[in-house]
PAZAPA-4460 file (N, C-alpha, C; in steps of 0.05 Angstrom, whole numbers, plus 32768, in hexadecimal, padded with zeros to 4 digits):
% residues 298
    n_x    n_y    n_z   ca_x   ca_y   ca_z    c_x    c_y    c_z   seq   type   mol
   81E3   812A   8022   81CE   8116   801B   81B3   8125   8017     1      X     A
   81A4   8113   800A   8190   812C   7FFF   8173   8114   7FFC     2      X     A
   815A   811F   8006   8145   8111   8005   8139   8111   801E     3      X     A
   8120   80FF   801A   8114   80FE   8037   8104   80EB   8033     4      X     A
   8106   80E1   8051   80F9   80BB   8059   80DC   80C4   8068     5      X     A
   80CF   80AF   805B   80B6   80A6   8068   80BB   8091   8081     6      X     A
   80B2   809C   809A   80BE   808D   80B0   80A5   808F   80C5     7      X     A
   8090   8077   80C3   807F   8071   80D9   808A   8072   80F1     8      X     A
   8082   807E   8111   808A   807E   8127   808A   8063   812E     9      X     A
   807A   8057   812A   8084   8032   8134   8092   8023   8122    10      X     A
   8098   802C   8109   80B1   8019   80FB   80BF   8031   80EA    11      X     A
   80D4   8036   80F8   80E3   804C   80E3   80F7   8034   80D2    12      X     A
   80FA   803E   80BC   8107   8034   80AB   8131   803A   80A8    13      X     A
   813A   8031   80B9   8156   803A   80C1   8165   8020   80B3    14      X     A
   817E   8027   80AD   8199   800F   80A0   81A4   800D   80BC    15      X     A
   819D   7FFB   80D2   81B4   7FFF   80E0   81BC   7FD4   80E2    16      X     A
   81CC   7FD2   80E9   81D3   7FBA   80E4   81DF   7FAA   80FB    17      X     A
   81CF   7F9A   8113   81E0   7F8E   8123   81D4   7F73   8126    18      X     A
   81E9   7F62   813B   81ED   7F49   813B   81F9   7F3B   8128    19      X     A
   820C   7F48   8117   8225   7F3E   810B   8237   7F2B   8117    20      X     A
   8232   7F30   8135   8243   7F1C   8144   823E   7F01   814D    21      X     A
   8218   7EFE   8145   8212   7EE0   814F   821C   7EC9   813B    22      X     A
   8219   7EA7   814A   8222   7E9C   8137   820F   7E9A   8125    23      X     A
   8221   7E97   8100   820B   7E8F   80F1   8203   7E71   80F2    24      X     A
   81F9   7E61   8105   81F7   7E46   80FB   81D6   7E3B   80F1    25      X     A
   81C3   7E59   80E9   81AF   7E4B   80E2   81A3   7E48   80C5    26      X     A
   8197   7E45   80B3   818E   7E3C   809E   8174   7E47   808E    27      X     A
   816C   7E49   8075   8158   7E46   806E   8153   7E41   805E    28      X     A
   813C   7E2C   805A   8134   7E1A   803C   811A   7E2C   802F    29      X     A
   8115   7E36   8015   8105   7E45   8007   80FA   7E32   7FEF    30      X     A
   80DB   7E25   7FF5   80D0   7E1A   7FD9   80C1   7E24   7FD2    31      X     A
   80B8   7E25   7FB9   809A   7E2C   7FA4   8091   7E16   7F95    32      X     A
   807A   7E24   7F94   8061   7E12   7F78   806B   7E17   7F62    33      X     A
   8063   7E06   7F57   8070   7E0B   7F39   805F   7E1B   7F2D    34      X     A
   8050   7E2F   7F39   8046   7E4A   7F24   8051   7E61   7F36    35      X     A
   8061   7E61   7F47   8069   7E75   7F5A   8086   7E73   7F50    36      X     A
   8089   7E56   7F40   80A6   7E57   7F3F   80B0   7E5D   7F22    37      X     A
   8095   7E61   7F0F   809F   7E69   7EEF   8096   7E89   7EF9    38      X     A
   8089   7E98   7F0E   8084   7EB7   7F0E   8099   7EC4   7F1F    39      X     A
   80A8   7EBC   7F2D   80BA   7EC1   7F4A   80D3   7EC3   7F35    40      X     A
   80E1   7ED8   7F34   8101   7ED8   7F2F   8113   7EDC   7F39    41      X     A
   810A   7EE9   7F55   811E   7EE5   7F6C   8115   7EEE   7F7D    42      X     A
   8126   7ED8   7F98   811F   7ECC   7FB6   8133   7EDE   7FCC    43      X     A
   812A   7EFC   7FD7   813C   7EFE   7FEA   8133   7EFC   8007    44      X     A
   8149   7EF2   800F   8149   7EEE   8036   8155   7F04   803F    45      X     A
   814E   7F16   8054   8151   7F2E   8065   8153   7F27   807F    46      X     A
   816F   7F30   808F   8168   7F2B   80A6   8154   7F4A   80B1    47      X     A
   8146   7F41   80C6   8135   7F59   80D6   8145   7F64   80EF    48      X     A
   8148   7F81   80F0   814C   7F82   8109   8139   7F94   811A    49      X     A
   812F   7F8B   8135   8117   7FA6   8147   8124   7FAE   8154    50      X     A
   8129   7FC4   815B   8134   7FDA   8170   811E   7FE9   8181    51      X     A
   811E   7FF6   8193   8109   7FFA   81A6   8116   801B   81A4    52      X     A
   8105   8030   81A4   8115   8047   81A9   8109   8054   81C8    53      X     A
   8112   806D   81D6   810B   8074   81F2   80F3   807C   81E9    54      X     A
   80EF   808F   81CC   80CC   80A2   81C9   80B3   8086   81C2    55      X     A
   80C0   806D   81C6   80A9   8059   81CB   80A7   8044   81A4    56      X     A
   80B4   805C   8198   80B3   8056   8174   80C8   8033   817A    57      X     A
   80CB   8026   8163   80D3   8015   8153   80E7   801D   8146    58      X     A
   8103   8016   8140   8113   8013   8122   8112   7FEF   811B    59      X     A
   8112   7FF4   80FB   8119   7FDD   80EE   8122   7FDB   80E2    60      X     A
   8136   7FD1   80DB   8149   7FC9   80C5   8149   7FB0   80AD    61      X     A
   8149   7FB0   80A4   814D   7F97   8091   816B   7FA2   8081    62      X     A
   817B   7F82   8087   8194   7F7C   807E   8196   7F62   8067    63      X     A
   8197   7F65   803D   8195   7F50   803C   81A8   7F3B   8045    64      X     A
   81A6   7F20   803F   81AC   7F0C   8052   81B9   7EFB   8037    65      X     A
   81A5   7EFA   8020   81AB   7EEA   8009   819A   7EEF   7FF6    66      X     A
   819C   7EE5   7FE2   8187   7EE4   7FC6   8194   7ED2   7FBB    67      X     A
   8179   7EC3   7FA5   8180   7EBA   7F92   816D   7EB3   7F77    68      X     A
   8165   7EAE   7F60   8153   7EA6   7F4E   8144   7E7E   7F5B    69      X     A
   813E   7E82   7F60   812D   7E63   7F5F   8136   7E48   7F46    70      X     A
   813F   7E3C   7F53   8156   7E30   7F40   8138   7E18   7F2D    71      X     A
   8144   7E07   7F1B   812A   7DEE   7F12   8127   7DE1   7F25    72      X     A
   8126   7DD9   7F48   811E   7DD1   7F52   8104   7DE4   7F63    73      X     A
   8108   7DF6   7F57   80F7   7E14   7F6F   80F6   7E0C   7F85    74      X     A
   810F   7E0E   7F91   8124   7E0C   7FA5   8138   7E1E   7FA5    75      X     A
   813A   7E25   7FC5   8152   7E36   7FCC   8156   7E36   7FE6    76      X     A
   816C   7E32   7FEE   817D   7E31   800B   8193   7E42   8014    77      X     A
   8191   7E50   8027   81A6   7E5A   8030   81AD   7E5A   8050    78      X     A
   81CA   7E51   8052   81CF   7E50   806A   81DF   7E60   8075    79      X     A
   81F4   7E5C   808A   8203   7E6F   8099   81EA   7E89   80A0    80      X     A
   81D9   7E82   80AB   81CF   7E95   80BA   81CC   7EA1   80DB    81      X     A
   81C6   7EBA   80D8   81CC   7EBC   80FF   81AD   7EB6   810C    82      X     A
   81A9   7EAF   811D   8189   7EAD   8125   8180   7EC8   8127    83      X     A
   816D   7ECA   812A   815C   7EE7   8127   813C   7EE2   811B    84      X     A
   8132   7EF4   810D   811F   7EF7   80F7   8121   7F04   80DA    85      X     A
   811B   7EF1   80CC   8123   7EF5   80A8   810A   7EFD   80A0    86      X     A
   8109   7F09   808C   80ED   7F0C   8077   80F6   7F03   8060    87      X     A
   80ED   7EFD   804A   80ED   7EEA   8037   80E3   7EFA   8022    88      X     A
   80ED   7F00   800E   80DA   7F13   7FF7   80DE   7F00   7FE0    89      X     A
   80B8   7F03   7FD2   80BE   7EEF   7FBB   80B6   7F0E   7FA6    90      X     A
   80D0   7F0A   7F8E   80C9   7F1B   7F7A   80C4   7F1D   7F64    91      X     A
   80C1   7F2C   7F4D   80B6   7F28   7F33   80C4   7F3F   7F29    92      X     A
   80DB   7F42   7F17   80DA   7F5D   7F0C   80DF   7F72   7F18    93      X     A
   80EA   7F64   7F2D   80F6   7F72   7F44   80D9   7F82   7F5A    94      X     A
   80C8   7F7A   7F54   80AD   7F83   7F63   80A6   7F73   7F79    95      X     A
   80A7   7F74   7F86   8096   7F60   7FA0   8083   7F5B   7FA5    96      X     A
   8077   7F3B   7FA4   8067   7F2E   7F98   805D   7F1F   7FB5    97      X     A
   806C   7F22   7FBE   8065   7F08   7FE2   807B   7F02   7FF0    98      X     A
   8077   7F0C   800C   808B   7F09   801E   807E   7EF4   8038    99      X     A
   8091   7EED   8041   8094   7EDD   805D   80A0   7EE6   806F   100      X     A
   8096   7EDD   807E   80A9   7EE2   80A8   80B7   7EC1   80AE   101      X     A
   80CA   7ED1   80B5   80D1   7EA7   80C5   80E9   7EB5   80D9   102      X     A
   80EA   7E9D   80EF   80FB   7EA7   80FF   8115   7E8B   80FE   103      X     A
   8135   7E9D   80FD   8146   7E84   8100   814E   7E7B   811A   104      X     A
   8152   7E65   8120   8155   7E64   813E   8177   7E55   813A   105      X     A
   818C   7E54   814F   81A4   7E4C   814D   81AB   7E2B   8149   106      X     A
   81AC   7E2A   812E   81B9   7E0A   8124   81A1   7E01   8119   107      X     A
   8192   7E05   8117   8179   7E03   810C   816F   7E0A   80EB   108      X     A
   815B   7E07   80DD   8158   7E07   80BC   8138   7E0B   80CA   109      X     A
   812D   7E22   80B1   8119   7E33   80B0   8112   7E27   8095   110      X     A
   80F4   7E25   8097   80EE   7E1D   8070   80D0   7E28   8070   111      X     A
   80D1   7E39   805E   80BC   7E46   8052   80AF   7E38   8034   112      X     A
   809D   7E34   8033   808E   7E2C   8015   8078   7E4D   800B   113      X     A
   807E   7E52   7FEF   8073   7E62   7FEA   8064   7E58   7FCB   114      X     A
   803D   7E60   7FDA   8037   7E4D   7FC6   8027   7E6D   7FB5   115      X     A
   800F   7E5F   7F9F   8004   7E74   7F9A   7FEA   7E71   7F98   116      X     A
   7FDE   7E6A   7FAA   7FC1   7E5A   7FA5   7FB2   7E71   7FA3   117      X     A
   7FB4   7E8B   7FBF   7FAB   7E98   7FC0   7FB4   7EBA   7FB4   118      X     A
   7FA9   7EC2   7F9D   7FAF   7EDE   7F8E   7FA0   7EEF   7F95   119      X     A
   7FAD   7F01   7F94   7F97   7F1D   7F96   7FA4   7F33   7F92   120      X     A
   7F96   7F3F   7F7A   7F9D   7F4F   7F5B   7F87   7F60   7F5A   121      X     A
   7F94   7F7E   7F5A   7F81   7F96   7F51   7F8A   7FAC   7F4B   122      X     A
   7F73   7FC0   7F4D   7F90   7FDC   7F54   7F81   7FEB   7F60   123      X     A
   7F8F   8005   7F67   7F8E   8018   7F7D   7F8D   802E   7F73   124      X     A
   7F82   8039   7F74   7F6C   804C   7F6A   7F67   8064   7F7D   125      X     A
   7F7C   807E   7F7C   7F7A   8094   7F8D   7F6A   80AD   7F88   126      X     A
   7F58   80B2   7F91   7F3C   80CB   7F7F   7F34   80BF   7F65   127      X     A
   7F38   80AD   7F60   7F35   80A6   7F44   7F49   80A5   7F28   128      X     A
   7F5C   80A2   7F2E   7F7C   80A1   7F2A   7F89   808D   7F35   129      X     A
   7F9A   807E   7F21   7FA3   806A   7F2F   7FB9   8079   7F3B   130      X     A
   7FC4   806B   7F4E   7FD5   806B   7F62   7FF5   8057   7F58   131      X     A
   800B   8064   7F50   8021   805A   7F56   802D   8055   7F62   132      X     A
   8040   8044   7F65   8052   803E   7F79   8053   8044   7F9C   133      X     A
   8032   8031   7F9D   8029   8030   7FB3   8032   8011   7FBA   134      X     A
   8046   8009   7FD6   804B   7FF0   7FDC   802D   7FEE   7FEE   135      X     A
   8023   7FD2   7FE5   8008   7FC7   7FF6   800B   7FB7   8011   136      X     A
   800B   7FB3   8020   8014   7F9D   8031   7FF3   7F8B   803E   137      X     A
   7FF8   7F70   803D   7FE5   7F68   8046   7FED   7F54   805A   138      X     A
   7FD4   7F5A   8073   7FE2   7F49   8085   7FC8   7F31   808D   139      X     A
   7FD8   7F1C   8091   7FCC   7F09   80A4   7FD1   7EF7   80B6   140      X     A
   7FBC   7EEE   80C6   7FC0   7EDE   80DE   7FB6   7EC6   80DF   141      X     A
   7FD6   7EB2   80ED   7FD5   7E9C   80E6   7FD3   7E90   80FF   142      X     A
   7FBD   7E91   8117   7FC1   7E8A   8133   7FD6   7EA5   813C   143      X     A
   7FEE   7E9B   814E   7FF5   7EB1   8159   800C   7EC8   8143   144      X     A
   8016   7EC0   812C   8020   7EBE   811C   8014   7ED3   8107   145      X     A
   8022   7EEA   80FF   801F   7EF9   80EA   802E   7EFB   80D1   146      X     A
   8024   7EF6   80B2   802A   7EEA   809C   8024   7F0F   8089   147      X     A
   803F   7F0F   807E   8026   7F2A   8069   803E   7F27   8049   148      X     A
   802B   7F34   803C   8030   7F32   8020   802B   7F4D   8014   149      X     A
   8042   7F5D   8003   8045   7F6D   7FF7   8043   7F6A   7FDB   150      X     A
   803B   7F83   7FCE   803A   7F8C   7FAF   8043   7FA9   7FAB   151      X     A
   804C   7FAE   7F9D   804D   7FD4   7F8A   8039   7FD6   7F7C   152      X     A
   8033   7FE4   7F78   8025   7FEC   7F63   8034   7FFD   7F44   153      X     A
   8024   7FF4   7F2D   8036   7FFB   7F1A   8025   8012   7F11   154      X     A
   802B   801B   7EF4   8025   8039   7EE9   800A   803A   7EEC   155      X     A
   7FF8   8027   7EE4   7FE0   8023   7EE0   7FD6   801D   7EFD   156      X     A
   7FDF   801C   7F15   7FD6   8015   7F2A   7FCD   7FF8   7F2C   157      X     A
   7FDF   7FDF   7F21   7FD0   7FCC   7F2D   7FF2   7FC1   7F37   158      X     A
   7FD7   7FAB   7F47   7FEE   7F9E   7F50   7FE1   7F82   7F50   159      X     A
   7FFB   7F6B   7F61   7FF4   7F4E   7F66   8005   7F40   7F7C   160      X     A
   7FF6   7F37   7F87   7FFF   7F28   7FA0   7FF4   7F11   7FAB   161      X     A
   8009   7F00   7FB7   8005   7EE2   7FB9   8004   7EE7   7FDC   162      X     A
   7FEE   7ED3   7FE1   7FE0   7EDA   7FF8   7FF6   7EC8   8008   163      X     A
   7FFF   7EC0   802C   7FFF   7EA2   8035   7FE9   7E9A   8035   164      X     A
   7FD3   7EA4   803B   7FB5   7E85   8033   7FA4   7E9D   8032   165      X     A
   7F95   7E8B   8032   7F74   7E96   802D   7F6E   7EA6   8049   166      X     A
   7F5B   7EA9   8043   7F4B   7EBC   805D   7F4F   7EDE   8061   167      X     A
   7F41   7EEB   8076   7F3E   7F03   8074   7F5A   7F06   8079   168      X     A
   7F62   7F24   8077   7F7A   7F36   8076   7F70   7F50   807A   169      X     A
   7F8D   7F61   8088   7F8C   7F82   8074   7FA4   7F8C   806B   170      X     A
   7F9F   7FA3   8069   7FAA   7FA9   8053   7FB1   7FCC   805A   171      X     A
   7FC9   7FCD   8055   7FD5   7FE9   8056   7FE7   7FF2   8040   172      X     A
   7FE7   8011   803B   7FF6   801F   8021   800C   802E   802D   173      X     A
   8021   802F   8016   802C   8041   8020   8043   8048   800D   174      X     A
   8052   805B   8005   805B   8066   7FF6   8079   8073   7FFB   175      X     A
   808B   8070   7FE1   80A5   8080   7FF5   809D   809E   7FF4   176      X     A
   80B6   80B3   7FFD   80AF   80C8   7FF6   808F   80CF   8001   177      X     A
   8079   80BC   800A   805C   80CA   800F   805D   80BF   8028   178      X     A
   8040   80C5   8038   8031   80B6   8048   801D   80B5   803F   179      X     A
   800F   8096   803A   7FF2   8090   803F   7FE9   8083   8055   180      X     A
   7FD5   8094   8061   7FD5   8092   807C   7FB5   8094   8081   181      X     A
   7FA6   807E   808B   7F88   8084   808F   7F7D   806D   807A   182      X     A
   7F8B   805B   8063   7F86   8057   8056   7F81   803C   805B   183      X     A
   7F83   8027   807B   7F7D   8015   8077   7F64   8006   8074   184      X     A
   7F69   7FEC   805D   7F54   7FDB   805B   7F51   7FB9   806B   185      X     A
   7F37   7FB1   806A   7F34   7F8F   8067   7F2A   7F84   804F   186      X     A
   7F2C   7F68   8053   7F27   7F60   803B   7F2B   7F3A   8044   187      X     A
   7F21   7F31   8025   7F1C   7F15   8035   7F28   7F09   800E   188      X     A
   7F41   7EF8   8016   7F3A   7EE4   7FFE   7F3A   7EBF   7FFB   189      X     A
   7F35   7EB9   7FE6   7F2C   7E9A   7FED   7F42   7E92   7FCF   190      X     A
   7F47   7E7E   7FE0   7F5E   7E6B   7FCB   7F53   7E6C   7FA8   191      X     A
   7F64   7E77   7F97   7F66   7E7E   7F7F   7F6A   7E9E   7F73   192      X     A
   7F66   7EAE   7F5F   7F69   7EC3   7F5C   7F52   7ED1   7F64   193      X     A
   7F58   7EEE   7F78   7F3F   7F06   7F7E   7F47   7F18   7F76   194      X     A
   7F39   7F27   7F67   7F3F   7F41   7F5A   7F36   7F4D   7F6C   195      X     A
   7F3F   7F64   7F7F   7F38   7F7F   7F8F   7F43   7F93   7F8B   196      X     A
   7F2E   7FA9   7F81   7F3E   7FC4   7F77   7F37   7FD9   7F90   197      X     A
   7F49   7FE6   7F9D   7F51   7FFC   7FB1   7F46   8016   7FAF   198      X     A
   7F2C   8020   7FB1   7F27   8036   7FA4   7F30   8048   7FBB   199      X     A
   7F45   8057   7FC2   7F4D   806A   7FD3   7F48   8090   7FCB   200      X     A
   7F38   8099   7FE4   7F29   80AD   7FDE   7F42   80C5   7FF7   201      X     A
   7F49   80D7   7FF8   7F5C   80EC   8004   7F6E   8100   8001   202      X     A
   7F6D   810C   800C   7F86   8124   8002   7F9E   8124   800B   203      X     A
   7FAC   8140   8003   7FC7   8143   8004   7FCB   815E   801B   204      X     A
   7FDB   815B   8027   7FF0   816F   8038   8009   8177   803A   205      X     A
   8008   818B   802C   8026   8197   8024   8029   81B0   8035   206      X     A
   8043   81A6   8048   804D   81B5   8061   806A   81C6   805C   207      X     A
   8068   81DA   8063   8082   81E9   805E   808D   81F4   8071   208      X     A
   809C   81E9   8080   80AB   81FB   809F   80B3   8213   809D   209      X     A
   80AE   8223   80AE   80B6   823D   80AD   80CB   8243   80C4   210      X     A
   80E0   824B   80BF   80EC   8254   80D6   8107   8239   80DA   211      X     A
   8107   8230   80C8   811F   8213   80C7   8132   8223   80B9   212      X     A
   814C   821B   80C7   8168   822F   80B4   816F   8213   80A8   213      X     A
   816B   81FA   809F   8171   81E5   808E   8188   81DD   8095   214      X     A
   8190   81E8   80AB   81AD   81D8   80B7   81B1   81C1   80C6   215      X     A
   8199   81B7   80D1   8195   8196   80D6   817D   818D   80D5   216      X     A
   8188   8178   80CE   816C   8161   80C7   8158   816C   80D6   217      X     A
   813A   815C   80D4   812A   815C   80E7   8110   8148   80E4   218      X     A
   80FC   8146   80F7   80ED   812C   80ED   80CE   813C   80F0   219      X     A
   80B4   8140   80DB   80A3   814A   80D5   8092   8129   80DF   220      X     A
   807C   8130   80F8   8071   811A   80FF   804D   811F   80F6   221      X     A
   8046   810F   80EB   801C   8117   80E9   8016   8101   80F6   222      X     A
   7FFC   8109   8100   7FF3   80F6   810E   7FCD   80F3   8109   223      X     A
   7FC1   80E5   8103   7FAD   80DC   80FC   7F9C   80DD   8118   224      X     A
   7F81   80EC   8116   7F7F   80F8   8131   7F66   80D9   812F   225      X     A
   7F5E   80D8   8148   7F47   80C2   8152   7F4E   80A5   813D   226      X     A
   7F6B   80A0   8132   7F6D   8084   8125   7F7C   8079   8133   227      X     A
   7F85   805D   812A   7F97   8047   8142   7FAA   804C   8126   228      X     A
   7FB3   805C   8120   7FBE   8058   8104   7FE0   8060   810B   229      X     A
   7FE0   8069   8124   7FF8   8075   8131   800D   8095   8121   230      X     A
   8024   8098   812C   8028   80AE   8123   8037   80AB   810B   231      X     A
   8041   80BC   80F9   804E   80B8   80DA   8064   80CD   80E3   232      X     A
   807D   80C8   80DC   808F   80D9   80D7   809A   80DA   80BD   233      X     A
   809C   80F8   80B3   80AE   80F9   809E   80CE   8109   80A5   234      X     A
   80E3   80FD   80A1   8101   8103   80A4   810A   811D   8083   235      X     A
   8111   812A   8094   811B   813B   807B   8138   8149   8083   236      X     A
   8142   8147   806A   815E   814A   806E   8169   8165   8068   237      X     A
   8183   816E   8079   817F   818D   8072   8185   819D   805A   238      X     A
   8185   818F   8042   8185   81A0   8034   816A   81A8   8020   239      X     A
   8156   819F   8034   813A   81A7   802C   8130   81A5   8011   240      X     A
   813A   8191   8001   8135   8198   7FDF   811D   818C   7FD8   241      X     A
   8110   817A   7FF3   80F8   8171   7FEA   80D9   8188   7FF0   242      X     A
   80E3   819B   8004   80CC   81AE   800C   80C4   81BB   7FF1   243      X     A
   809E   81BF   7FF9   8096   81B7   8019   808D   819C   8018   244      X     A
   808D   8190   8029   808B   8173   8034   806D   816B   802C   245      X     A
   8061   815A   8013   8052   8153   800B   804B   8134   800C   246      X     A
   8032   8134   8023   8029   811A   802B   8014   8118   801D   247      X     A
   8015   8102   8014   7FFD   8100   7FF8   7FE9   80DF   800A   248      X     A
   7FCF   80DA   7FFB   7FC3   80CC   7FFF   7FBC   80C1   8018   249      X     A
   7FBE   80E3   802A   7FAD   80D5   8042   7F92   80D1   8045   250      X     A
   7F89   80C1   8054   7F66   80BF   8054   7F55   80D6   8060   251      X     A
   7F40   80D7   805D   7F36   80EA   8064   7F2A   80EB   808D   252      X     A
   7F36   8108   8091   7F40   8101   80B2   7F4A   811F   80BA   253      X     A
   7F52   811C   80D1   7F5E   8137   80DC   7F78   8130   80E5   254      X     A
   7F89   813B   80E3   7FA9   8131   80E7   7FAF   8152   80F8   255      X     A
   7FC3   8145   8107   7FD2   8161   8115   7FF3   815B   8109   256      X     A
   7FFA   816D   8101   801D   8170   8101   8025   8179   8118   257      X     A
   8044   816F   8115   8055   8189   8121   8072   817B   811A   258      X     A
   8088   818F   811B   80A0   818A   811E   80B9   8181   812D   259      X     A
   80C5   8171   8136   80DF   8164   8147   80EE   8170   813D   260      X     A
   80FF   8168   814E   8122   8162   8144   812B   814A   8149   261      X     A
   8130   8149   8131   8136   812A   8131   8152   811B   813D   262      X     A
   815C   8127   814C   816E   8124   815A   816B   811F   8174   263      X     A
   815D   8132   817F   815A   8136   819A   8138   8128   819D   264      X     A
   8123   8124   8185   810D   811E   8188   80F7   8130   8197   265      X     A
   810A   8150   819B   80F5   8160   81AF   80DF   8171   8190   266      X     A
   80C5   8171   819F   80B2   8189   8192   80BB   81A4   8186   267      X     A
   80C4   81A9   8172   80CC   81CF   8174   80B6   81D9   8162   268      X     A
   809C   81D5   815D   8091   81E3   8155   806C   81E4   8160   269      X     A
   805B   81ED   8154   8048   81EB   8156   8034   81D1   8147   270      X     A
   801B   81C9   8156   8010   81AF   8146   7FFE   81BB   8140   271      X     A
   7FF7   81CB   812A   7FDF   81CC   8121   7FCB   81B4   811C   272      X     A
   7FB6   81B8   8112   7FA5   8198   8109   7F96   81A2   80EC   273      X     A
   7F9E   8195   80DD   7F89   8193   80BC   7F77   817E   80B6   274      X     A
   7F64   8181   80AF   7F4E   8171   80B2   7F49   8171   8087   275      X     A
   7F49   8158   8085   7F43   8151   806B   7F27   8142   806C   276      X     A
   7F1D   814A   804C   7F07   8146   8042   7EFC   8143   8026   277      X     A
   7EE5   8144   8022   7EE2   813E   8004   7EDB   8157   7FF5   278      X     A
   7EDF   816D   8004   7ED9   818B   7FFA   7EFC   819A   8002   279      X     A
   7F0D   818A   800A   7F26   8196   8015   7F33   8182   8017   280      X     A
   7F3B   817C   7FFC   7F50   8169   7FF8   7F77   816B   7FF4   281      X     A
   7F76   8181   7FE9   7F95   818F   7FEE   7F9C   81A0   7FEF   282      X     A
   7FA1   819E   8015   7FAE   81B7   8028   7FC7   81BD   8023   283      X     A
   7FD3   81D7   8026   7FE8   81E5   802A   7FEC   81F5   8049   284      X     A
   7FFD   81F8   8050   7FFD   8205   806D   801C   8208   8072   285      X     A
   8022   8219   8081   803E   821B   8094   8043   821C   80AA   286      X     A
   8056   820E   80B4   805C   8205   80C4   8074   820B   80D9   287      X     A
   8068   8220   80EE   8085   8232   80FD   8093   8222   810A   288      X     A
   80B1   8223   8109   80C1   8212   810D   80D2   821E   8120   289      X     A
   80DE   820F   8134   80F8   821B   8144   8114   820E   8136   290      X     A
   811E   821E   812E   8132   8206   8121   8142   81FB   8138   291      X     A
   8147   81DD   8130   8153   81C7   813F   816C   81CD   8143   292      X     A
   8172   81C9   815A   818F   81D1   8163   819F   81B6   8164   293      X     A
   81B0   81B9   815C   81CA   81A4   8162   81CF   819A   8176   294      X     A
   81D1   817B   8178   81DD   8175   818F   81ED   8184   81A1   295      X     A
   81EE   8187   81B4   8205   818F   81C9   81FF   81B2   81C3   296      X     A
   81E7   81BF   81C1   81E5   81DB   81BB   81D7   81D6   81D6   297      X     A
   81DD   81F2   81DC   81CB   81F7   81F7   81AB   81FD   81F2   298      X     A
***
């Protein structure tokens, strides 16, 4: 296998798949506006799963559940579900346009309405360069209740996204293959279309391990020094075809590395710290490594 995952320490991005075994007896009803429902071409439901790990991190999974196009009623139902938590993606072109949270509970029907009163359309803008295939996420709060809504960004860096309501939000980037990290915003919108364009200002760090014989995996963690922004892992797989490990569009900040094993989760290297700026925008450095030993190695 060949590549390497972008994997935040509080939500790593893993396929793992359980509660197969509960009953499905719960439900969910999906409506739209009739301008959500001539732009929407398809509705998928995901089940969620949280896992707690011992180093304190998160896994999550998403399993889909169903899909379908929005029929002439802009209506859609699906049942036989297990209780848990679903997210809801509304799409365009296969792009993601607005998502939901809902939780199923046993024997029970979940109904979400997805309207579009509130838009907000711009683009993202990295040194002065748009920015590709940056997913946006925006979040908001609904009383105790957290609501958020995603976009990509296309060639030209824009994007568009349908709010759940009005009012302030924020807003985080993030990229496959990258980290953007340092880059969060706020922002405030009011029922109808807001144009907000992203002007994101930061550099790049491209890390090269030294001292790895590429014979197992391992997990490359940065960490954003004095932010609540938490730690970033990048997973790289051993046949190294992506080195050196190039984190693009972090904000401007001081970050420390260092290296795991992603097996065992122990330290085998040193944490240096790089400090970015507007006179030292893209670092190079290396990075001494103990190579990761195999399970069951002494």
């Amino acid at each position: 296998m060949s590549g390497w995952i972008v994997r935040p320490a509080v939500v790593l991005l893993l396929s793992t798949v359980i509660g197969a075994g509960q009953e499905r007896s719960g439900a969910l009803h999906v409506t739209l506006d009739e301008t959500t429902c001539r732009d929407i071409d398809q509705v998928v439901a995901l089940y969620v799963t949280t896992l707690s790990l011992p180093s304190g991190g998160k896994t999550v999974s998403n399993e889909v559940a169903g899909s379908a196009s929005p029929g002439p009623e802009c209506a859609w139902s699906l049942a036989g579900l297990r209780p848990g938590n679903y997210e809801v993606w509304f799409q365009r072109n296969g792009k993601q346009v607005g998502s939901r949270s809902v939780a199923i509970l046993p024997g029970r029907a979940a109904a979400i309405r997805f309207d579009a009163d509130t838009v907000v359309s711009g683009a993202v803008i990295f040194n002065g360069e748009p920015f590709q295939g940056v997913t946006i996420t925006f979040t908001q709060r609904a009383g105790a209740s957290r609501q958020t809504a995603t976009s990509v960004t296309d060639a030209a860096g824009m994007y568009q996204v349908t709010l759940p309501s009005d009012g302030p939000y924020t807003v985080e980037f993030s990229r496959d293959r990258t980290i953007v990290l340092g880059q969060a915003r706020e922002g405030h919108a009011t029922i109808g279309n807001n144009r907000t364009d992203w002007l994101l200002e930061g550099g790049t760090i491209r890390v090269m391990p030294v001292g790895w014989d590429h014979k197992a995996s391992g997990l490359r963690l940065i960490e954003r020094k004095g932010a609540r922004a938490g730690i970033f892992g990048v997973g790289v797989y051993a046949d190294a075809e992506h080195l050196p490990l190039t984190l693009t569009g972090l904000g401007y900040g001081t970050y420390q590395m260092r290296w795991m094993d992603d097996e065992k989760h122990a330290r085998v290297s040193d944490e240096p710290e790089v400090t970015l700026d507007a006179t030292n925008r893209d670092v190079s450095l290396k990075l001494e490594v103990t190579p990761p030993q195999p399970l069951g190695a002494p």
